[in-house]
Biopython code that builds the backbone (N, CA, C, O; Angstrom):
import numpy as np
from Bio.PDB.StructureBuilder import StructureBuilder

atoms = [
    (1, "UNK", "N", (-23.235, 8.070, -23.118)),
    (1, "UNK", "CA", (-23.424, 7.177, -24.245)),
    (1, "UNK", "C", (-22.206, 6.258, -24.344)),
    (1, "UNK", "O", (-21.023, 6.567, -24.203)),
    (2, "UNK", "N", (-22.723, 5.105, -24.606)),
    (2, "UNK", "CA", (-21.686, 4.255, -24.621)),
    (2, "UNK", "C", (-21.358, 3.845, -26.236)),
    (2, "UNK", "O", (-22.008, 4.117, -27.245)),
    (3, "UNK", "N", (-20.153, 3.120, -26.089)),
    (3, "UNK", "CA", (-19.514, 3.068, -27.896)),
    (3, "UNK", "C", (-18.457, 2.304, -28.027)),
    (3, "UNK", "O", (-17.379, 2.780, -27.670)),
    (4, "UNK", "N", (-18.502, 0.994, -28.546)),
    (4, "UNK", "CA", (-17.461, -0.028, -28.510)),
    (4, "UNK", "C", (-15.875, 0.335, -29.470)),
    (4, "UNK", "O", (-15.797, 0.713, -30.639)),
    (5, "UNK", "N", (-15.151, 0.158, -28.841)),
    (5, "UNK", "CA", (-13.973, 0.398, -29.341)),
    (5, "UNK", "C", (-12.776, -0.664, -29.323)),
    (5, "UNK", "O", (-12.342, -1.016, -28.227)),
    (6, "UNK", "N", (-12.310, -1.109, -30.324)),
    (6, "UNK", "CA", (-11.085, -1.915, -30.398)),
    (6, "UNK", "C", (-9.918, -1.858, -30.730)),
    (6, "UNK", "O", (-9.708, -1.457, -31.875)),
    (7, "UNK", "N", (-8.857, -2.195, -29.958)),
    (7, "UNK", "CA", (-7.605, -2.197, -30.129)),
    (7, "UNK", "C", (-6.728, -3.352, -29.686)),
    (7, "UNK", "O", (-6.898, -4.159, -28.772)),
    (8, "UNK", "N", (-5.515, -3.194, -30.777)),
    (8, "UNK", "CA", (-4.897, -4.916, -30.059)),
    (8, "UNK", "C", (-6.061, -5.731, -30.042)),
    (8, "UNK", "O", (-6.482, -5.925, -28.902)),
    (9, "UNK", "N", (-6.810, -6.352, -31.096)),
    (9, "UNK", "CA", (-7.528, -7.094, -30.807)),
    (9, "UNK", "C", (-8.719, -7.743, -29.659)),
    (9, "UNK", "O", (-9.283, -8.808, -29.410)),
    (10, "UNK", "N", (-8.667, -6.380, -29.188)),
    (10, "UNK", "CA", (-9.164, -6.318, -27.789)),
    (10, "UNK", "C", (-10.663, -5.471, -27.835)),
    (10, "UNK", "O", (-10.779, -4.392, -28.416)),
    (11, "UNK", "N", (-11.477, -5.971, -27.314)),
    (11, "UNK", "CA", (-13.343, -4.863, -27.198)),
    (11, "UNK", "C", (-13.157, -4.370, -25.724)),
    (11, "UNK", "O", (-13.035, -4.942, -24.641)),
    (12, "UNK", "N", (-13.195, -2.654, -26.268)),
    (12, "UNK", "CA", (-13.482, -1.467, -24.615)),
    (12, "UNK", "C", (-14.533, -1.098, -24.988)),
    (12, "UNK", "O", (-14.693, -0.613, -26.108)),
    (13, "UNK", "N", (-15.577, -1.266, -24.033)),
    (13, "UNK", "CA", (-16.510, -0.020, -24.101)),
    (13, "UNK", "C", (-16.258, 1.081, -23.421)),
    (13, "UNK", "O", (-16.192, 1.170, -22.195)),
    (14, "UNK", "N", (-16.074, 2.166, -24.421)),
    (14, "UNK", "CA", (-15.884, 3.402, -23.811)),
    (14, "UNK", "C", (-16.988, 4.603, -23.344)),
    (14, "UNK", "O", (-17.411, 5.308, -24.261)),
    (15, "UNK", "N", (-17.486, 4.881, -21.952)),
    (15, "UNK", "CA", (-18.699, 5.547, -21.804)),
    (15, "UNK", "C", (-18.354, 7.238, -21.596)),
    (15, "UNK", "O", (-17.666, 7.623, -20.651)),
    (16, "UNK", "N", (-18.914, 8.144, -22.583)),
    (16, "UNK", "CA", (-18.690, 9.655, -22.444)),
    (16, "UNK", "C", (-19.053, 9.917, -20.957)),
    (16, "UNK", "O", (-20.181, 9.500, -20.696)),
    (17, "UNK", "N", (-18.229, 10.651, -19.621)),
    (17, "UNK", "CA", (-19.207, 11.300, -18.560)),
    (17, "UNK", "C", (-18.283, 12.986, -18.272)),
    (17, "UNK", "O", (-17.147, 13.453, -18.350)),
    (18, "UNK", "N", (-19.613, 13.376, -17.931)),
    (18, "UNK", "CA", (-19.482, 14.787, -17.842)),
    (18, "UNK", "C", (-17.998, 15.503, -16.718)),
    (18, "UNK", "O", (-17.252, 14.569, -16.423)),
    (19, "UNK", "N", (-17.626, 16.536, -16.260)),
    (19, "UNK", "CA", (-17.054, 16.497, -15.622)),
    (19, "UNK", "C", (-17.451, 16.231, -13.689)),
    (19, "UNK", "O", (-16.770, 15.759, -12.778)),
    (20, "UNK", "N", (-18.656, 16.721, -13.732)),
    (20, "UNK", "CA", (-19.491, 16.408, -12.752)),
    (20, "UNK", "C", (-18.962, 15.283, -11.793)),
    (20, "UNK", "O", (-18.426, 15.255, -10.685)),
    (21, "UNK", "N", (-19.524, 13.999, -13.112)),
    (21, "UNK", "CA", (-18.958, 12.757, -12.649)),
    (21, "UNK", "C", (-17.706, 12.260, -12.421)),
    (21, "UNK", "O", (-17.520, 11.422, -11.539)),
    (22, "UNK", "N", (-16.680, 12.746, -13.226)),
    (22, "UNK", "CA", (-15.438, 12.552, -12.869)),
    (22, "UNK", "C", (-15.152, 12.982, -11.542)),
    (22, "UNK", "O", (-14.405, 12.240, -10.905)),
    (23, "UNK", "N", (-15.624, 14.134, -10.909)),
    (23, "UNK", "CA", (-15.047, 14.794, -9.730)),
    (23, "UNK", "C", (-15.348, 13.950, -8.570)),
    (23, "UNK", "O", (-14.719, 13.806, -7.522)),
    (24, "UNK", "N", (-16.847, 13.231, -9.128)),
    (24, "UNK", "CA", (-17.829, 11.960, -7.805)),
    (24, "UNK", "C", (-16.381, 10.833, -8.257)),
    (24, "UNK", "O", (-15.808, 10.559, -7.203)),
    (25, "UNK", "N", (-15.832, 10.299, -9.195)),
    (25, "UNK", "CA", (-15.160, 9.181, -9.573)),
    (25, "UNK", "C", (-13.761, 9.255, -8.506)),
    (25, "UNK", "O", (-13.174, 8.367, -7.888)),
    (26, "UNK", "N", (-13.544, 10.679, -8.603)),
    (26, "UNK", "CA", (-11.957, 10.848, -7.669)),
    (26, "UNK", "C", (-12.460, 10.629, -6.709)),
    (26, "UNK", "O", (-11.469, 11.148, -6.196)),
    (27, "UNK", "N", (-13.016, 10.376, -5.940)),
    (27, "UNK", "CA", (-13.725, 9.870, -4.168)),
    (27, "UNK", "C", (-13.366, 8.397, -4.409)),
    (27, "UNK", "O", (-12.477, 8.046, -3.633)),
    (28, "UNK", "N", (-13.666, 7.677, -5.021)),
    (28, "UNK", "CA", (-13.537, 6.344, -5.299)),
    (28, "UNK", "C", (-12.421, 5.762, -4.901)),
    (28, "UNK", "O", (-11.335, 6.338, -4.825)),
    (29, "UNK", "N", (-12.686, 4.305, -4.561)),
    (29, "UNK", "CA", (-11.833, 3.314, -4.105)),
    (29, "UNK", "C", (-12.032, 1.956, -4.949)),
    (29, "UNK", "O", (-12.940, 1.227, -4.548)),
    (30, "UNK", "N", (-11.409, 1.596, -5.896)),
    (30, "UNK", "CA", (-11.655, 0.560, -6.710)),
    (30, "UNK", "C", (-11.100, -0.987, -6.755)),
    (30, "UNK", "O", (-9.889, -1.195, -6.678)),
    (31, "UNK", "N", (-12.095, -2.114, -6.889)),
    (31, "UNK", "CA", (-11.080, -2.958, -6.641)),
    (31, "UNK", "C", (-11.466, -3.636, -8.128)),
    (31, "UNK", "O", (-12.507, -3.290, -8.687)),
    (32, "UNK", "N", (-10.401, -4.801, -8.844)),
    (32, "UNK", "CA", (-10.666, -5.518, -9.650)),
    (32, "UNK", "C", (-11.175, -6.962, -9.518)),
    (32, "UNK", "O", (-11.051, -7.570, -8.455)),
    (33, "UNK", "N", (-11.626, -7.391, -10.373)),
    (33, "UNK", "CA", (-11.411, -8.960, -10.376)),
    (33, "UNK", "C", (-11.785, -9.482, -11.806)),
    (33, "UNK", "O", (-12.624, -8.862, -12.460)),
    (34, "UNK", "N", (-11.142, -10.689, -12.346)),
    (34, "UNK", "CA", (-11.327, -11.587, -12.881)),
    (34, "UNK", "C", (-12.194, -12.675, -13.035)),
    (34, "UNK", "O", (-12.334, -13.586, -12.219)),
    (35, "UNK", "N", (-13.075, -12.489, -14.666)),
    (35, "UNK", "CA", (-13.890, -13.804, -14.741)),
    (35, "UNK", "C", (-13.748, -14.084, -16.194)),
    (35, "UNK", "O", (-13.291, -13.313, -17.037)),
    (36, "UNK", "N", (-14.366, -15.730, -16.443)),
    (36, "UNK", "CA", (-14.617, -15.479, -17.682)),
    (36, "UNK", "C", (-16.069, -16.298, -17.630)),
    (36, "UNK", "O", (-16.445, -17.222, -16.909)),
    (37, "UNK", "N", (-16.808, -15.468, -18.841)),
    (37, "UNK", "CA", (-18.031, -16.013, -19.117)),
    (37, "UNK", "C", (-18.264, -16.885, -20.326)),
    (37, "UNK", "O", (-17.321, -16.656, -21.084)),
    (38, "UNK", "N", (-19.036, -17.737, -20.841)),
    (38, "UNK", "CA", (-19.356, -18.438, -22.039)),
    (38, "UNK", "C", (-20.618, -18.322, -22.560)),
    (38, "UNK", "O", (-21.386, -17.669, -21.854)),
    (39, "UNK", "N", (-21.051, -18.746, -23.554)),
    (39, "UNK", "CA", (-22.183, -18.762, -24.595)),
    (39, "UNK", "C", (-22.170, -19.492, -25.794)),
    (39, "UNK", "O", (-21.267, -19.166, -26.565)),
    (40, "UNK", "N", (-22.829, -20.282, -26.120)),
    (40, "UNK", "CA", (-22.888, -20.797, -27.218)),
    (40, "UNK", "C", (-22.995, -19.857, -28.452)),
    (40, "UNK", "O", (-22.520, -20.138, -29.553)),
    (41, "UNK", "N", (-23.777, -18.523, -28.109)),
    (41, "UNK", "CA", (-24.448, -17.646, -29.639)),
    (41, "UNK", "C", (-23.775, -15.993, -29.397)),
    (41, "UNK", "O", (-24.288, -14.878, -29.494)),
    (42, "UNK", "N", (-21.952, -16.614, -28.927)),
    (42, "UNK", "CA", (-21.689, -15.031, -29.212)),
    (42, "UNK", "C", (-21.008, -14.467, -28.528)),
    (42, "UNK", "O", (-21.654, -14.376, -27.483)),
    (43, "UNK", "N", (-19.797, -13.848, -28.351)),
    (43, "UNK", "CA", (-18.628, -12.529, -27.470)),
    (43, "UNK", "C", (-19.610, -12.131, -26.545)),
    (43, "UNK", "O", (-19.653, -12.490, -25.368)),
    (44, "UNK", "N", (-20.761, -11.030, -27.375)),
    (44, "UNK", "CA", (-21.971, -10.241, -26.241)),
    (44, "UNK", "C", (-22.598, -11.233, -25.607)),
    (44, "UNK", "O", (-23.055, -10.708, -24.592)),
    (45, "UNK", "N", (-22.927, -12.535, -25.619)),
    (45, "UNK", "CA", (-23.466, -12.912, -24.426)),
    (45, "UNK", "C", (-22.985, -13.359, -23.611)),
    (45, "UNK", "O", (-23.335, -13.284, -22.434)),
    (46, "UNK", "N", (-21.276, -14.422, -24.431)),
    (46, "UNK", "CA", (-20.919, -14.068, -22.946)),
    (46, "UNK", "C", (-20.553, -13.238, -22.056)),
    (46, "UNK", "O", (-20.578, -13.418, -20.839)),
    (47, "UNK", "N", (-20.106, -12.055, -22.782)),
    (47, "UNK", "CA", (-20.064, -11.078, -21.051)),
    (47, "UNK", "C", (-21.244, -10.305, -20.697)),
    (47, "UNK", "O", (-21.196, -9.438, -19.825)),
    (48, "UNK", "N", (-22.420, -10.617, -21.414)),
    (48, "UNK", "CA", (-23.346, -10.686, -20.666)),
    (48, "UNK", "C", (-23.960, -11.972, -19.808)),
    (48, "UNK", "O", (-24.967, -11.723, -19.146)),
    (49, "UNK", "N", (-23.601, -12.895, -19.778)),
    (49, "UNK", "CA", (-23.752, -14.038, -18.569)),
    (49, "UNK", "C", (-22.680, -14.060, -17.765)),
    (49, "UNK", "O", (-22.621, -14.864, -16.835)),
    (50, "UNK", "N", (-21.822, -13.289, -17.990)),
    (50, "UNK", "CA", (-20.660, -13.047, -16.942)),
    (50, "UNK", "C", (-20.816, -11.816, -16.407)),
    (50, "UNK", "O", (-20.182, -11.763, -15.353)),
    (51, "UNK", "N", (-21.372, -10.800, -16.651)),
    (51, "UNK", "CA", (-21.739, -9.608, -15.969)),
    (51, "UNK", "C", (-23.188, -10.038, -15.203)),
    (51, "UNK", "O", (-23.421, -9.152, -14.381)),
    (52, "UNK", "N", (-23.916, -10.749, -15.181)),
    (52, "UNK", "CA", (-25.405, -11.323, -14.894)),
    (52, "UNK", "C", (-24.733, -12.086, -13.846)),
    (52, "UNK", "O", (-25.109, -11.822, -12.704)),
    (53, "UNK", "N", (-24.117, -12.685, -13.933)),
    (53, "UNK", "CA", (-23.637, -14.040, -13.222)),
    (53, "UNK", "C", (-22.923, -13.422, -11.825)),
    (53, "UNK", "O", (-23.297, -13.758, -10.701)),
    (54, "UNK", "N", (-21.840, -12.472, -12.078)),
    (54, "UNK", "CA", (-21.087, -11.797, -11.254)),
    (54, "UNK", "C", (-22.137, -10.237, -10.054)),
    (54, "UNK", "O", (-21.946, -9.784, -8.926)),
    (55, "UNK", "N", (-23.145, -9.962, -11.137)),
    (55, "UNK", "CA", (-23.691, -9.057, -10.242)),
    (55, "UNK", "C", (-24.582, -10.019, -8.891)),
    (55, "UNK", "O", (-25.247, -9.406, -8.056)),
    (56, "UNK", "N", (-24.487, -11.198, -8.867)),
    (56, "UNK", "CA", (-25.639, -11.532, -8.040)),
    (56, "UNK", "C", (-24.760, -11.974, -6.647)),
    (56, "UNK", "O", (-25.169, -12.649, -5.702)),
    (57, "UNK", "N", (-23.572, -11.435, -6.819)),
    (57, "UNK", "CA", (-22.601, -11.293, -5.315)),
    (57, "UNK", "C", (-22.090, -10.135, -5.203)),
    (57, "UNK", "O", (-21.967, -9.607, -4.098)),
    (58, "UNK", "N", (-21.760, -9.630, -6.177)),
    (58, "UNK", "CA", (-20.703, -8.194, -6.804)),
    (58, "UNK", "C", (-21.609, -6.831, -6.715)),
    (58, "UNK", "O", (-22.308, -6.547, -7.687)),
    (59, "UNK", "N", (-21.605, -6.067, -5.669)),
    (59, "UNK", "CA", (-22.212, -5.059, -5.525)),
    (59, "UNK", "C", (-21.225, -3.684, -6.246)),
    (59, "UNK", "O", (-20.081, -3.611, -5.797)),
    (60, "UNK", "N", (-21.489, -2.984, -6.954)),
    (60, "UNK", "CA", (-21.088, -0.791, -7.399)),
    (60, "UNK", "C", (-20.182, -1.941, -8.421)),
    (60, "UNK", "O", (-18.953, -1.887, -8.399)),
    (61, "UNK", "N", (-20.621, -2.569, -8.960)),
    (61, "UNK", "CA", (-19.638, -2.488, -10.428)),
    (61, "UNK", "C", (-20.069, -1.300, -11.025)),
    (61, "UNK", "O", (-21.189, -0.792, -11.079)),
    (62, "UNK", "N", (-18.679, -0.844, -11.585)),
    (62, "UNK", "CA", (-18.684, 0.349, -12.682)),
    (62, "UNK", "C", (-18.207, 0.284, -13.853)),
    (62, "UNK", "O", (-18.376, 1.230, -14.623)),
    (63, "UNK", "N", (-17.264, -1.244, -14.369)),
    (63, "UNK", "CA", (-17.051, -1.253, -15.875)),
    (63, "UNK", "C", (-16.134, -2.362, -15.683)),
    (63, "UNK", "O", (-15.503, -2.900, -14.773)),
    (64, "UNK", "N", (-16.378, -2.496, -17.214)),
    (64, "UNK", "CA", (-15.705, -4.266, -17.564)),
    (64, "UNK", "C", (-14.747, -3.750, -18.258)),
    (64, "UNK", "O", (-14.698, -2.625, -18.756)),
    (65, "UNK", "N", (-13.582, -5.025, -18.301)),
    (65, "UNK", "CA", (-12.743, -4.982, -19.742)),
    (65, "UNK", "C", (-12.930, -6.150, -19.855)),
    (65, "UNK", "O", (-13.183, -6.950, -18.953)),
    (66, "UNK", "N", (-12.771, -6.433, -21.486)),
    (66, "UNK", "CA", (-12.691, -7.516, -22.061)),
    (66, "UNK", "C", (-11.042, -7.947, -22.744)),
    (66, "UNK", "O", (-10.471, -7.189, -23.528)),
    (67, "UNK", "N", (-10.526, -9.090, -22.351)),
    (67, "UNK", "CA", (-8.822, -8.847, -21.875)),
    (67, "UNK", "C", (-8.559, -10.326, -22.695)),
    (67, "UNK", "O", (-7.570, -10.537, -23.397)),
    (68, "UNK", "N", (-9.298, -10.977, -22.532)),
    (68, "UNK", "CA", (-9.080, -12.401, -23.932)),
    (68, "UNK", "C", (-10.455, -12.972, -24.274)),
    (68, "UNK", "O", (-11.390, -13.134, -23.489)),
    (69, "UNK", "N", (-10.410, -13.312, -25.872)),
    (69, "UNK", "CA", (-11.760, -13.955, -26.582)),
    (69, "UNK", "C", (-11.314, -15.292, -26.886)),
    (69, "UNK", "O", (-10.218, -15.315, -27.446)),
    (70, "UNK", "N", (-11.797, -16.300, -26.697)),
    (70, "UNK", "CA", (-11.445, -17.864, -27.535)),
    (70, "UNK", "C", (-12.859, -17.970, -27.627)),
    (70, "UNK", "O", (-13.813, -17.492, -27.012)),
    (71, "UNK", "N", (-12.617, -19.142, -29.079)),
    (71, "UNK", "CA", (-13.780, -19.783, -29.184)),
    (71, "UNK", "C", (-13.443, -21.041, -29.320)),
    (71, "UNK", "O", (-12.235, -21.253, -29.429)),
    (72, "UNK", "N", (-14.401, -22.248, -29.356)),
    (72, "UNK", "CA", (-14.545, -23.906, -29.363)),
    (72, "UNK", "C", (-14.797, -24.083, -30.373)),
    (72, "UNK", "O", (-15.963, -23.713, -30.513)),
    (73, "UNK", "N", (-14.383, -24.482, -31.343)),
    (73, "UNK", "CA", (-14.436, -25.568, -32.284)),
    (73, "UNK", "C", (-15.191, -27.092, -32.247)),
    (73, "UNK", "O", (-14.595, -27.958, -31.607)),
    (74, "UNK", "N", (-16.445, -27.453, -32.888)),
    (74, "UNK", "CA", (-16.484, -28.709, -32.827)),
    (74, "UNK", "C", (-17.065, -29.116, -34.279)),
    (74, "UNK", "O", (-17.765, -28.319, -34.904)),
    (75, "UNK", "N", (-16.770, -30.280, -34.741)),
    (75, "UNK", "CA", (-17.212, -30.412, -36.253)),
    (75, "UNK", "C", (-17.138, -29.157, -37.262)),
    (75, "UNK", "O", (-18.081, -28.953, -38.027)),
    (76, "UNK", "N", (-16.093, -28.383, -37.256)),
    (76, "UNK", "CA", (-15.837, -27.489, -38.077)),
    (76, "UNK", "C", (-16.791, -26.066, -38.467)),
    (76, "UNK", "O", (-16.940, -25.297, -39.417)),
    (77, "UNK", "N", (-17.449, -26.323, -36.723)),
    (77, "UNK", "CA", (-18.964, -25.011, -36.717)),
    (77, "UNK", "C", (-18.239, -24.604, -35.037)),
    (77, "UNK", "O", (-17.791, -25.493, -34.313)),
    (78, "UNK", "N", (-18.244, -23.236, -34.669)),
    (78, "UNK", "CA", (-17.961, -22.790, -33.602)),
    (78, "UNK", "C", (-19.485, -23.614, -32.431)),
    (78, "UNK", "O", (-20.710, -23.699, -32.356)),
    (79, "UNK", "N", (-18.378, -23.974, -31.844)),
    (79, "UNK", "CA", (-19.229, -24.136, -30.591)),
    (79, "UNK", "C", (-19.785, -23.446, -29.773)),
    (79, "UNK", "O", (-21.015, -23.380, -29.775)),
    (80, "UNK", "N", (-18.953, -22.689, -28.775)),
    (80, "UNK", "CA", (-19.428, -21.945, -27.944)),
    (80, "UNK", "C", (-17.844, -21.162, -27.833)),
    (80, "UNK", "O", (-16.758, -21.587, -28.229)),
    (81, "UNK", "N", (-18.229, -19.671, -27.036)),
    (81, "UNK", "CA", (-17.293, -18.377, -26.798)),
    (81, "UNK", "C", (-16.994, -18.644, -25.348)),
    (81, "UNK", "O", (-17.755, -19.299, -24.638)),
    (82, "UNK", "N", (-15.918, -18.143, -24.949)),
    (82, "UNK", "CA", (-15.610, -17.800, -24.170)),
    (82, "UNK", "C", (-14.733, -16.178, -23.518)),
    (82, "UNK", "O", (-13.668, -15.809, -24.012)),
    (83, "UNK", "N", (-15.074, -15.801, -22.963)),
    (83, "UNK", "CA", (-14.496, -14.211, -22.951)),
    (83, "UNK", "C", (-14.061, -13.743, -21.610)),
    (83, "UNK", "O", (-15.055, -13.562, -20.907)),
    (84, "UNK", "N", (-12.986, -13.486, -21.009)),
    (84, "UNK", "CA", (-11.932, -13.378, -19.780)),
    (84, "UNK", "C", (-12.321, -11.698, -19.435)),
    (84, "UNK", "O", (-11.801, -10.927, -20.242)),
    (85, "UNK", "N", (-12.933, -11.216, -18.644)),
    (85, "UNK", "CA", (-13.390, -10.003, -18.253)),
    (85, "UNK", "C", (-12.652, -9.686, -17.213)),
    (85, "UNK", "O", (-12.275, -10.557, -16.429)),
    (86, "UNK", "N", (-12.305, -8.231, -17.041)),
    (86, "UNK", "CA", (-11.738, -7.740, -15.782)),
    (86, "UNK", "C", (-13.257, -6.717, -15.293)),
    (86, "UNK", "O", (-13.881, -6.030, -16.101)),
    (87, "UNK", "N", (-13.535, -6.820, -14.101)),
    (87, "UNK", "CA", (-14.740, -5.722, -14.057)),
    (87, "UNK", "C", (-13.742, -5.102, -13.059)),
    (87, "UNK", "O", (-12.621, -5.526, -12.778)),
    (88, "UNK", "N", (-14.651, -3.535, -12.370)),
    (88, "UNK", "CA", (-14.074, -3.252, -11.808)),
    (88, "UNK", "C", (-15.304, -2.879, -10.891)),
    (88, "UNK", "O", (-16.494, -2.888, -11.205)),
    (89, "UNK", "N", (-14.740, -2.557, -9.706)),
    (89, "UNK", "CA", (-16.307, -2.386, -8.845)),
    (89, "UNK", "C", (-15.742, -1.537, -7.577)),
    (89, "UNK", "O", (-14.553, -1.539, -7.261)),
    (90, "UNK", "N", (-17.090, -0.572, -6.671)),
    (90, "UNK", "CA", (-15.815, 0.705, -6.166)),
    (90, "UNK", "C", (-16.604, -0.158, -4.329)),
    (90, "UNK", "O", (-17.716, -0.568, -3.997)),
    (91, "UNK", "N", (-15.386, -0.060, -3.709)),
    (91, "UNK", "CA", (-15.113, -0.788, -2.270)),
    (91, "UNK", "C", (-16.647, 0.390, -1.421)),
    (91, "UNK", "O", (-16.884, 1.587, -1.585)),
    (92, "UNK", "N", (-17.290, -0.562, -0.644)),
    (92, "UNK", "CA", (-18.025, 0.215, -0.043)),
    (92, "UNK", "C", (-17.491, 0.848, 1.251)),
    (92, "UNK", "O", (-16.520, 0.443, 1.889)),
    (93, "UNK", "N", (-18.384, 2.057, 1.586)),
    (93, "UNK", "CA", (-17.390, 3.030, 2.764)),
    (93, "UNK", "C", (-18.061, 2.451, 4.049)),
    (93, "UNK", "O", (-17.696, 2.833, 5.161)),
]
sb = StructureBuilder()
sb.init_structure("model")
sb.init_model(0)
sb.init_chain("A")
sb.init_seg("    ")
for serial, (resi, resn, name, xyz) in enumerate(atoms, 1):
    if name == "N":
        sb.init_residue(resn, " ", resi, " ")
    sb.init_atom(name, np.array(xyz, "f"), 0.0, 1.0, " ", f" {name:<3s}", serial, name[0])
structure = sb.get_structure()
């Protein structure tokens, strides 16, 4: 189960896994990378058009961070979001 959590001004989703999975996780080889996504209607969509956007090259992602939020200003109504994601994704063998 997953469950949003904030700190430092910052959104983690944090997902409960059993020990099972942790033991499959220590096999792992992980690499990072950097994006940022946008949306006119919202934080959640953009890193959901940045998680959408990134899976259609990005194969075994296993989790995002969300690492900076801005938003646009225009005529004194938010424009559109922008949101700087770190995913992380595990190297194939």
């Amino acid at each position: 189960m997953a469950r949003p959590v904030r700190r430092d001004g910052r959104l983690f989703v944090v997902f409960a896994v059993g020990t099972a999975d942790n033991a499959r996780m220590a096999e792992h080889v992980y690499k990072k990378i950097e994006i940022v996504g946008s949306s006119p209607n919202g934080m959640e969509d953009a890193v959901q058009n940045a998680l959408a956007r990134a899976g259609k090259t990005i194969r075994n992602m296993r989790w995002f961070e969300v690492t900076e939020t801005r938003g646009y200003i225009e005529d004194g109504k938010i424009e559109h979001w922008q949101v700087t994601l770190k995913i992380g994704f595990t190297l194939e063998q």
